[in-house]
C-alpha positions in Angstrom: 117.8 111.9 109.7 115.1 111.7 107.3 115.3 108.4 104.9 112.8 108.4 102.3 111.0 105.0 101.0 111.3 103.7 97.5 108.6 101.3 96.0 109.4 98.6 93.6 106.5 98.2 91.7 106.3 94.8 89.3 103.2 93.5 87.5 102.9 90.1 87.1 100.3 87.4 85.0 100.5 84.0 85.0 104.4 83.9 85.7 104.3 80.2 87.3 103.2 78.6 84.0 105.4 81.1 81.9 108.0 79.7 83.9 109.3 83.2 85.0 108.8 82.0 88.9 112.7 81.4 89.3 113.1 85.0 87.5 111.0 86.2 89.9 112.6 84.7 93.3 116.2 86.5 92.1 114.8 89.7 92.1 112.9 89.2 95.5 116.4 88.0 96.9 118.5 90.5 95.2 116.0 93.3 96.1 116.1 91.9 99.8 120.2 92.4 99.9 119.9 96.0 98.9 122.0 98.0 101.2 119.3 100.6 101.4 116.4 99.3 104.1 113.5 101.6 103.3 111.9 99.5 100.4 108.4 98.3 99.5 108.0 96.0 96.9 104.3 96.0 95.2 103.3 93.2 93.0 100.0 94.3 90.6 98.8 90.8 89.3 96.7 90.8 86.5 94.4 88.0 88.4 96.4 85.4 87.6 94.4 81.7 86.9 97.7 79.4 87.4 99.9 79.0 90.8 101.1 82.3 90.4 98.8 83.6 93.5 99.6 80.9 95.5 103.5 81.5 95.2 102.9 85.0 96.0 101.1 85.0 98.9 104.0 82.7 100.6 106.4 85.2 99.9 103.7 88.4 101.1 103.6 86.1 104.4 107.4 86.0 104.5 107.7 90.2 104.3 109.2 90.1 100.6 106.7 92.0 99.3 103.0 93.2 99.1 100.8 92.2 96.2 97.1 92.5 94.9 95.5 91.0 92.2 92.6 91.8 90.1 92.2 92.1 86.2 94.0 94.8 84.4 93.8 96.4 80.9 97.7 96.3 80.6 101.1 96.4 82.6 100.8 100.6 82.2 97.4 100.3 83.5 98.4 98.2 86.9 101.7 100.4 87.2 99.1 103.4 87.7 97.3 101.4 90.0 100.6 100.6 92.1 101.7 103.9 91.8 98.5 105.1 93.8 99.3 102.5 96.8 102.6 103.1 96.5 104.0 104.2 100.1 107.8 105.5 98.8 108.8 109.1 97.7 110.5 107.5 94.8 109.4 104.5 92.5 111.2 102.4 90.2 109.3 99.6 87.9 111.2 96.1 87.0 109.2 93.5 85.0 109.0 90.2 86.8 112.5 88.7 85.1 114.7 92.2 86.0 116.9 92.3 88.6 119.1 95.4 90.5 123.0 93.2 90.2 124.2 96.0 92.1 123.0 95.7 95.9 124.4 99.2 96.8 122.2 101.0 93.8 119.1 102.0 95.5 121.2 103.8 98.2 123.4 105.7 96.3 120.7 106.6 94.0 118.7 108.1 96.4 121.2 109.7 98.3 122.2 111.3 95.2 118.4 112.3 94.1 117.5 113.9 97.6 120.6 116.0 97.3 120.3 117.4 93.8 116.2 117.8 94.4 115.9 115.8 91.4 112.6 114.7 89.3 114.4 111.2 88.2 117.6 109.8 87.8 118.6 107.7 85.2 121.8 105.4 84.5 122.9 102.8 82.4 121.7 99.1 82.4 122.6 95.6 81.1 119.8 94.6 78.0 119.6 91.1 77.6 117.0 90.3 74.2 115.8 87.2 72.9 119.3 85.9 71.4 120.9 86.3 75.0 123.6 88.6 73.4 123.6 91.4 76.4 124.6 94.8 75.6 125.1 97.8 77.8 122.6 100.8 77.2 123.7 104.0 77.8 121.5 106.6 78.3 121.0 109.2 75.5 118.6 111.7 77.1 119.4 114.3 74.4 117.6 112.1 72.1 114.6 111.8 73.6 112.3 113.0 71.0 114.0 111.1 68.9 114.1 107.5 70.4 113.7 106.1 73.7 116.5 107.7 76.1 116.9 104.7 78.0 114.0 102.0 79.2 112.1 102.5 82.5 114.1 99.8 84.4 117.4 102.1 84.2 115.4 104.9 86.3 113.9 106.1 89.8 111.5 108.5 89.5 110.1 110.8 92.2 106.0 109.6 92.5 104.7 112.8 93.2 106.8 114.5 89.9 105.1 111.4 88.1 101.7 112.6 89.1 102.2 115.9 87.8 102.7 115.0 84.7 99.8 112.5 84.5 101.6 109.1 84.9 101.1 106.6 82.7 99.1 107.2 79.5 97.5 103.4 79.7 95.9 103.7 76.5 99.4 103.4 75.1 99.6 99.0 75.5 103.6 99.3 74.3 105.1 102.4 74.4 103.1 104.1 77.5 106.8 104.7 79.2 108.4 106.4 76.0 105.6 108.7 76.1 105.9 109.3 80.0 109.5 110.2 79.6 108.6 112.9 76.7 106.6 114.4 79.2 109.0 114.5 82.0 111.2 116.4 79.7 108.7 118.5 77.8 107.7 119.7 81.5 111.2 120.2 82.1 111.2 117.9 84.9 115.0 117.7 86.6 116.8 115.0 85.5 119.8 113.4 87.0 122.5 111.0 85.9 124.2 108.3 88.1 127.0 106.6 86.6 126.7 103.1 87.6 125.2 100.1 86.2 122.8 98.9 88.4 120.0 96.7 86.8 119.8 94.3 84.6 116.7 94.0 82.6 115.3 91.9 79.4 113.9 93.1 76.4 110.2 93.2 76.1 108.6 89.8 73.7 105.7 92.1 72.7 107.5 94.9 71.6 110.2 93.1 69.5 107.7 91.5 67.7 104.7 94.0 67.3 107.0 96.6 65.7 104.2 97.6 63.3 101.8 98.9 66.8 105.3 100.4 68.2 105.2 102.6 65.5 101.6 103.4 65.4 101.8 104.1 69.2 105.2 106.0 68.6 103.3 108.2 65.9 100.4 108.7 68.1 102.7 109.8 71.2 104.4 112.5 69.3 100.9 113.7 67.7 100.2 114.2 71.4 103.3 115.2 72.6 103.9 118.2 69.9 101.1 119.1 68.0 100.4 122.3 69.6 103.8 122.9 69.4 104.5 122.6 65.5 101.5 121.9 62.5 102.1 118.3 62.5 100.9 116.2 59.4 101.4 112.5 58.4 104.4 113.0 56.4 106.6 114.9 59.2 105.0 112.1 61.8 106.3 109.4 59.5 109.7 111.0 58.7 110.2 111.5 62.7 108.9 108.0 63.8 111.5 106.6 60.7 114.0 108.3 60.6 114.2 110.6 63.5 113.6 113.4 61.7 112.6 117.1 63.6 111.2 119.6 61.6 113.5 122.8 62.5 111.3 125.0 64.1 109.9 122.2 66.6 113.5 121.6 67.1 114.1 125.0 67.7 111.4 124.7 71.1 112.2 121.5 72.0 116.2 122.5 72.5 115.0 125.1 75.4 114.4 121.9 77.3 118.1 121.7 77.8 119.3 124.9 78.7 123.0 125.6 78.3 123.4 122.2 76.4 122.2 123.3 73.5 125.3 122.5 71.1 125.3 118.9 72.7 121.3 119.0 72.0 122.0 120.0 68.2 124.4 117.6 68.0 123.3 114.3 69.2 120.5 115.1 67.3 122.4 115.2 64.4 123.8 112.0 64.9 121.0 110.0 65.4 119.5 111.1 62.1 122.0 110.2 60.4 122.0 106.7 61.9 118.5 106.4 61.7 118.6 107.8 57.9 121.5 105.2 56.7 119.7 102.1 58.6 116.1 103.5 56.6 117.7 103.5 53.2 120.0 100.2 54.2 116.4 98.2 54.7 115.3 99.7 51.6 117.9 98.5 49.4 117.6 94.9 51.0 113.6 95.1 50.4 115.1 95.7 46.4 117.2 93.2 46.4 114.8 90.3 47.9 112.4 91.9 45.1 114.5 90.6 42.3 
């Protein structure tokens, strides 16, 4: 019976001195106890100048993984590049401290893709941010054009779908994967859920603390995404990067990417405006009161 092969692909830079090497060895040995055998890991370094190299190459000569290293503009950018060496029908990317918890994941996950034909499957993960307060995200693919659905760690993604839709936009430094994910759904790309928590993944430093670029990027990826879709000007990019705001005749194209979940579509949109609206005018009446 045919098995297909699934590449891990995880960039790395300077990880011995960042002191992510430990990080790194759990998700090697967790990756090795998966109960699915067809796996490739690739590791893209970004020519690392500490004893990251050298730690790598002792686990490349032990079979853990395959990795090349050469200078990079960006993770997005060395994910493309690992996506064209990759060997698997599917690819998954985890960040040098993420980790599959569940060593039966990658099997059923498969298994399930290859019988529903399916573009991607997604599922919901452990978060673990700077404070160490882990939370469970659950996927919310109906808000996709509102918010990221759920982060790249908590999906397996057919490579050749990928391609067709372009891969990774590198020029995007934060937010490249929110903008891939549009495009899988804009291109109505079959999605599939798996209801298991499989991965346990932490929150990226750069984005929680370049929130003024995520935005920018996030206004640029739906200028992209949707301006032949809907006249788009600052103040409807603004209101939608904000407070999640659709204007209701884009809205009215983007629901026909979910056909026969339309009133779920409507609805979930609904919702997250409404959160996104309170939380906007909640950090406005703070900004007030430390005015005063």
């Amino acid at each position: 019976m045919y098995e297909p092969e699934v590449t891990i692909i995880t960039t790395t830079h300077n990880i011995v001195d960042a002191g992510k090497a430990d990080d790194f060895t759990l998700l090697l040995n967790l990756l090795n106890r998966q109960t699915y055998p067809y796996i490739e890991h690739l590791v893209m370094d970004n020519a690392s100048n500490d004893d990251t190299i050298a730690f790598l190459k002792e686990y490349k000569n032990s079979g853990y993984i395959d990795f090349y290293s050469a200078p990079d503009n960006g993770k997005f950018e060395a994910m493309n590049k690992g996506l064209l060496r990759a060997k698997g029908k599917y690819v998954a990317f985890l960040s040098c401290d993420d980790f599959y918890h569940d060593i039966t994941g990658i099997e059923y996950i498969v298994n399930l893709m290859e019988e529903n034909e399916a573009d991607f499957c997604y599922f919901p993960s452990y978060c673990v941010p700077e404070d160490n307060n882990v939370f469970l995200f659950n996927p919310s693919p109906y808000n996709v054009f509102q918010a990221m659905p759920f982060p790249r760690q908590a999906a397996i993604f057919n490579k050749e779908s990928l391609a067709r839709v372009g891969n990774f936009d590198a020029k995007f430094r934060l937010f490249a994967d929110y903008d891939l994910l549009i495009k899988l759904f804009l291109n109505n790309m079959r999605g599939i859920y798996f209801d298991g928590c499989i991965v346990t993944y932490k929150m990226g430093e750069q984005a929680a603390k370049r929130q003024t670029q995520l935005k920018l990027e996030c206004s640029h990826i739906y200028h992209q995404n949707f301006r032949n879709m809907y006249p788009l000007n600052d103040n409807v990019i603004d209101r939608m990067v904000n407070i999640a705001e659709i204007p209701r005749p884009l809205l009215e194209k983007l629901v026909k990417c979910f056909p026969g979940d339309e009133d779920i579509f409507y609805e979930r949109y609904e919702q997250m405006y409404e959160i996104r609206k309170e939380n906007a005018e909640y950090l406005r009446q703070m900004e007030r009161q430390q005015r005063r």
